[in-house]
N, C-alpha and C positions, 0 to 999 in steps of 0.2 A: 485513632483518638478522635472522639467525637467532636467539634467547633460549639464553641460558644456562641450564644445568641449574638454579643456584640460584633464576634470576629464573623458569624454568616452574615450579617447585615453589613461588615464592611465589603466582603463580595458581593451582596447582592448590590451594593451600589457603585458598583462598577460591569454591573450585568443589566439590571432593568432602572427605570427611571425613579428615581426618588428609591431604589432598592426595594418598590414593592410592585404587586398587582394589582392593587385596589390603595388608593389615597389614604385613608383614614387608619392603615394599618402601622404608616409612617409616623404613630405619635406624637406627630407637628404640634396640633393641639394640646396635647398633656404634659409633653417635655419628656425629655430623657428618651430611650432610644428602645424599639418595638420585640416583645419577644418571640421567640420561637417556638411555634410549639411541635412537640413532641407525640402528643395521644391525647384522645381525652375517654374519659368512661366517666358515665351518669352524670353528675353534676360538675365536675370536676374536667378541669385540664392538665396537665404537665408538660415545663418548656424543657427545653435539649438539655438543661445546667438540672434539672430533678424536679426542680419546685413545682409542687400542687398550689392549683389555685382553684377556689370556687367560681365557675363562670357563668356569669350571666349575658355575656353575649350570644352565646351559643348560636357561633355562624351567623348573627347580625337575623336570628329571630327563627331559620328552620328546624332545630333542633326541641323542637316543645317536648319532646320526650326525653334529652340527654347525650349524652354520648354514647354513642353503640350499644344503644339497645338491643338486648338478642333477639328478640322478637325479629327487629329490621334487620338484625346484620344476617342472621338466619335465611331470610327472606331472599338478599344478596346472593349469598352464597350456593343459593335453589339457582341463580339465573346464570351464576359467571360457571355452572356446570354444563349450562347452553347455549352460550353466546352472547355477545353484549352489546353489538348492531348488527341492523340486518338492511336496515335502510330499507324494509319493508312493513308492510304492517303486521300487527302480533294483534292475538288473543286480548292480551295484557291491558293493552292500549285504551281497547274499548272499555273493558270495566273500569278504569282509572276515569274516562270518561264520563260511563254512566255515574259512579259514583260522584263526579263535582255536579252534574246535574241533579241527581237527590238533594245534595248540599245545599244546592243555591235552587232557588224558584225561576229567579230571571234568565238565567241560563237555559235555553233551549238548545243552543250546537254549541261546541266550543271545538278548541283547535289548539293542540297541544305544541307548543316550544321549547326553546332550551332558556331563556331566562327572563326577569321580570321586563328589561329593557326591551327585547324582542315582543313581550307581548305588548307592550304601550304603543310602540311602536307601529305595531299591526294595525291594532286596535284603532290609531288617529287614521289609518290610509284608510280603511271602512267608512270610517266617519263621514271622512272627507269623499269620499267616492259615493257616498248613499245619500249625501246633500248637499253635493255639489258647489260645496263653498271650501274656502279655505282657511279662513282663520280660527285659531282655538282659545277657548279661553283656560284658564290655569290657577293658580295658588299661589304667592310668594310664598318661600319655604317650603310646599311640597317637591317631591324628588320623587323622576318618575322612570328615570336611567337617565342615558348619555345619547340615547340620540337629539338630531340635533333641535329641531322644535320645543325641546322640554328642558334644553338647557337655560331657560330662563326663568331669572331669579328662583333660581331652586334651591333645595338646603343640602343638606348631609354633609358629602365631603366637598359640596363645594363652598359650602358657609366654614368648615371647619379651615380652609384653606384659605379663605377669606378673597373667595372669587365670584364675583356675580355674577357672571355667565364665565363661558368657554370660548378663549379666540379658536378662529376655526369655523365657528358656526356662522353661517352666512347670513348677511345684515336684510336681504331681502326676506329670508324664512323666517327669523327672530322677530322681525317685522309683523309677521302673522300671528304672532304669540302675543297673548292680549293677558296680563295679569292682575290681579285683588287682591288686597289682603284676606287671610282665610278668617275666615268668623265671621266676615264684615258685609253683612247682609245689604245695605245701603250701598256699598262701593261696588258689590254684586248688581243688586237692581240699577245701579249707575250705566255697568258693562254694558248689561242686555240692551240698554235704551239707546247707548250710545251706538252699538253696532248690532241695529235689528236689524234682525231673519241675517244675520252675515256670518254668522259663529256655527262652524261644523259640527265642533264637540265642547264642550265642556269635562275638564279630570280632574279628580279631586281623591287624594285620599281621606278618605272618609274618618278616620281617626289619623291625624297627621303623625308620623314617627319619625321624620326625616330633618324636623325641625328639634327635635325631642319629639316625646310625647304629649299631645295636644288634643283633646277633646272638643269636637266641634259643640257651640253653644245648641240648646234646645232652639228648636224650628228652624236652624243653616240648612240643614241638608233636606230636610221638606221645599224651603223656598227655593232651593235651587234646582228641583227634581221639579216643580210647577212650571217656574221659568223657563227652565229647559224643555219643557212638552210645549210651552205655549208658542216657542218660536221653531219646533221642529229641529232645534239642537241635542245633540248625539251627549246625552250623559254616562261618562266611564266613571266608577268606581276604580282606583287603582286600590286593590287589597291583596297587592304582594304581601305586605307587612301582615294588615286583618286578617285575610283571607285562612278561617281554622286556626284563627289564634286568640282571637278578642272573642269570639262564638265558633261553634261548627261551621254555619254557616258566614261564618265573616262578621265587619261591621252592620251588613243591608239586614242582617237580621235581629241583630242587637237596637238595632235603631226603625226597624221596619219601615225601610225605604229600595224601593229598585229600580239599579240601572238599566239603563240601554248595553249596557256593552259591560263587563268586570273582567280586569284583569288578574293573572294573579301568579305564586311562584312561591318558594321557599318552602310551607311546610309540605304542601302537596307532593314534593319531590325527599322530602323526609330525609335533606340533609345532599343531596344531588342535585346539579343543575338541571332545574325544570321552570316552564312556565306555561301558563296557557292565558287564551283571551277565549270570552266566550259572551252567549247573549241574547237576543233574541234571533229567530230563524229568520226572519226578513232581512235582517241585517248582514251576519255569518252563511247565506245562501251567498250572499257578492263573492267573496272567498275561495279561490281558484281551487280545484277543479270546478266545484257549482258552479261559480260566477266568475268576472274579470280582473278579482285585485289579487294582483299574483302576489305568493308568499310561501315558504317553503322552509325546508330545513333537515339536512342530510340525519341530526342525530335525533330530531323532531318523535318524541315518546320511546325513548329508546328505553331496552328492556330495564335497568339497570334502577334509572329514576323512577319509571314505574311501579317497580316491586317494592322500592322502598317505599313510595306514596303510597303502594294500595295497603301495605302492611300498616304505616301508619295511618293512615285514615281509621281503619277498622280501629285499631285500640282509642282511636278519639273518642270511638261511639261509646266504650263502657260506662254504663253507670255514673254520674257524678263525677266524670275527670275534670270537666271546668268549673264544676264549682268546689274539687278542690285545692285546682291551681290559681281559684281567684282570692280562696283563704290563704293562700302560704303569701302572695301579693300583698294582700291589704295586712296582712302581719309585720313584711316587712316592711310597709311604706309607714306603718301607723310607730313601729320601732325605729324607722330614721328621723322619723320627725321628733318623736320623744327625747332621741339623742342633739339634735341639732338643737333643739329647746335648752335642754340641760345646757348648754355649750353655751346656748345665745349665739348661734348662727345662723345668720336670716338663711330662710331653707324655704324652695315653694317645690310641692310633689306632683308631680300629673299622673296617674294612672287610669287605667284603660284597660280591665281584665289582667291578663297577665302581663302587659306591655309598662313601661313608667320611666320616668326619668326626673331624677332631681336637679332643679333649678337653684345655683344662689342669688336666690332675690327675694326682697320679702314683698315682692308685685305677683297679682294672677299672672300665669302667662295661656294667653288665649292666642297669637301670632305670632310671627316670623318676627315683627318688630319689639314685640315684650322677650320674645327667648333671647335676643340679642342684645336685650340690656342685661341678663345674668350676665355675675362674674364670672365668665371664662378661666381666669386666670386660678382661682379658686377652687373651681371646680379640679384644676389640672392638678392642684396639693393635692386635691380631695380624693383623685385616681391614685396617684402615687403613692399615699397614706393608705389606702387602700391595697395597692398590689404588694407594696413590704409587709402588710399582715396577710398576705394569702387570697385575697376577692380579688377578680376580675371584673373591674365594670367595662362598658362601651369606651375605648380612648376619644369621647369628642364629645361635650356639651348637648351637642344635637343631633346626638342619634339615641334611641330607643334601647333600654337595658330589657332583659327578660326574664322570665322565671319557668322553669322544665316541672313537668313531675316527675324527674329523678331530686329534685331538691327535695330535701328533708324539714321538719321542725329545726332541725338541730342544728341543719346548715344555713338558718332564719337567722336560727338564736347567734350563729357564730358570726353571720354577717353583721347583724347589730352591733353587736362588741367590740366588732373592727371599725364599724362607721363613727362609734362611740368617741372611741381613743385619734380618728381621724379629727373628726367634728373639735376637740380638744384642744389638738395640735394645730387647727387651723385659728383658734380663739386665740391661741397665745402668742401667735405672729404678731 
């Protein structure tokens, strides 16, 4: 007999910490308790108890095509006929390669990983190794993984968690972490003054998702790209999230600016743990074997995540995929807001191609500090109203919801209707 969602989760929390892998799956944020899932195909999931649910998490943004696409799963199936490490290098490898070099302009070498935190991570010891200084500067609110330089003032699950850093991270490296409000071009040119030619790198997601979704103001990421050339600081785009979601080519292309260094992960690995950093050659030459910053990784482009990224990569290229997954987006953002009107619930939208997240506030939110004044608590009806009628959004205020093209018109139309009768249910409290 198959366990119920509730009865695995009373296991798993006598097996892993909080009974999950990942913080944010623990529903702390929304209340009530996390479900199971079972499979998912196209747009759609199903937990261990039957229930379909339309999701828009879809693996917290790699999934831009759906669940088990045949195309990728096809693709799978070609490699586990061959093996699935080899801890050597493959064919594979390099085309997944070349292909994020077409991708991206600023990429010259890149150097494939197993996850986004692995590539940030990388990516700041280059930094740090190619200019000889140590301190970084950062984002309140962006999230860049868990190592430990970046666990400051980050968002995702550590805002949902309601923790501003990580003990454990040591007081002299946190020390070296210098942060700003994101948007905040003033508290920016503030940084650089106060700690000139001293700042290794500069990271920044460049459409923030980690806080929600958050669009940087017209001319932030221009003055930050001048700054950072004037003092010979190392500018990282983190476009785990962007990177093939917001454009082909990412945020730097959407906004025509580029890094020194980009990292990136999720969709390139088309639903598998992958990640790469990559950048200019003078930089990715340091890079051991070329150069002296050792860095490594036993499952590092393994065939597996490969085949699926290069499979999706290619269908990204057809014709008009992102513009018509930025129409079924602004349909649905332009129909929750319609419903939240109707309702009379303050509601603020941020969208970013296919990326978005609704805020209850009737404030912009531009930072870390505006996403933190939505109602939380609100929002948590607003999931649970939500997952009784069938939709899956993100469980946590400030993470990023998404939209596939396996979403349909019709799975727009039904998610309206649900956020409808939510939006209702929350007017009448």
């Amino acid at each position: 007999m198959n366990l119920k969602s509730e009865d695995l989760f009373r296991k798993a929390l006598r097996l892993m910490p909080g009974g999950v892998n990942s913080p944010v799956r623990a529903f702390r944020a929304v209340g009530g308790e996390p479900l199971f899932v079972a499979s998912g195909k196209g747009a759609r999931i199903t937990d261990v108890e039957g229930r379909s649910y339309l999701d828009y998490v879809l693996s917290w943004g790699p999934l831009i095509l759906g669940h088990c696409h045949p195309q990728v799963m096809e693709a799978l199936a070609r490699v586990l006929e061959t093996g699935t490490s080899f801890g050597a290098s493959t064919p594979a490898e390099v085309e997944l390669a070349e292909q994020i070099q077409a991708a991206f302009p600023s990429i010259e070498r890149v150097r494939l990983v197993n996850s986004g935190t692995e590539a940030t991570m990388a990516a700041l010891r280059v930094a740090r190794a190619a200019t000889g200084r140590e301190k970084i500067l950062k984002f309140e609110g962006c999230y860049h993984g868990h190592a430990d330089s970046l666990l400051v003032k980050a968002g995702s699950g550590v805002a949902t968690l309601g923790l501003p850093d990580s003990p454990g991270v040591p007081r002299a490296l946190a020390e070296l972490t210098i942060t700003v409000p994101f948007n905040d071009s003033a508290a920016l040119e503030e940084a650089f003054r106060v700690h000139d030619h001293q700042l290794a790198a500069v990271i920044v997601e460049p459409v923030a998702g980690n806080m929600g979704c958050v669009a940087p103001r017209a001319g932030f990421l221009a003055r930050l790209r001048t700054l950072a050339a004037e003092q010979g600081t190392v500018l990282i785009f983190d476009e785990v999230l962007t990177g093939f979601r917001v454009a082909y080519g990412g945020a730097q292309q959407l906004y025509g600016i580029q890094p020194d260094l980009t990292t990136l992960g999720k969709i390139m690995g088309g639903g598998l743990p992958v990640g790469a950093y990559g950048g200019k050659a003078a930089l990715m030459d340091l890079v051991a074997p070329a150069g002296p910053v050792y860095q490594a990784g036993t499952l590092s482009g393994n065939p597996l995540a490969v085949a699926a990224g290069l499979k999706t990569l290619e269908l990204l290229r057809a014709p008009g995929f992102y513009e018509r997954l930025d129409a079924l987006a602004e349909s649905l953002v332009a129909g929750l807001r319609a419903e939240a009107d109707r309702a009379s619930v303050a509601l603020t939208i941020n969208r970013v191609g296919s990326m978005f997240t609704p805020f209850f506030t009737a404030e912009a939110v531009t930072d870390y500090a505006s996403a933190k004044k939505a109602d939380t608590a609100a929002f948590g009806r607003f999931f649970r109203a939500l997952r009784e009628r069938g939709i899956y959004f993100p469980p946590s205020q400030f993470e990023a919801a998404f939209i596939s093209s396996a979403h349909s018109e019709d799975d727009i139309a039904e998610t309206i209707r649900a956020a409808g009768a939510a939006f209702t249910a929350l007017a009448c409290r």
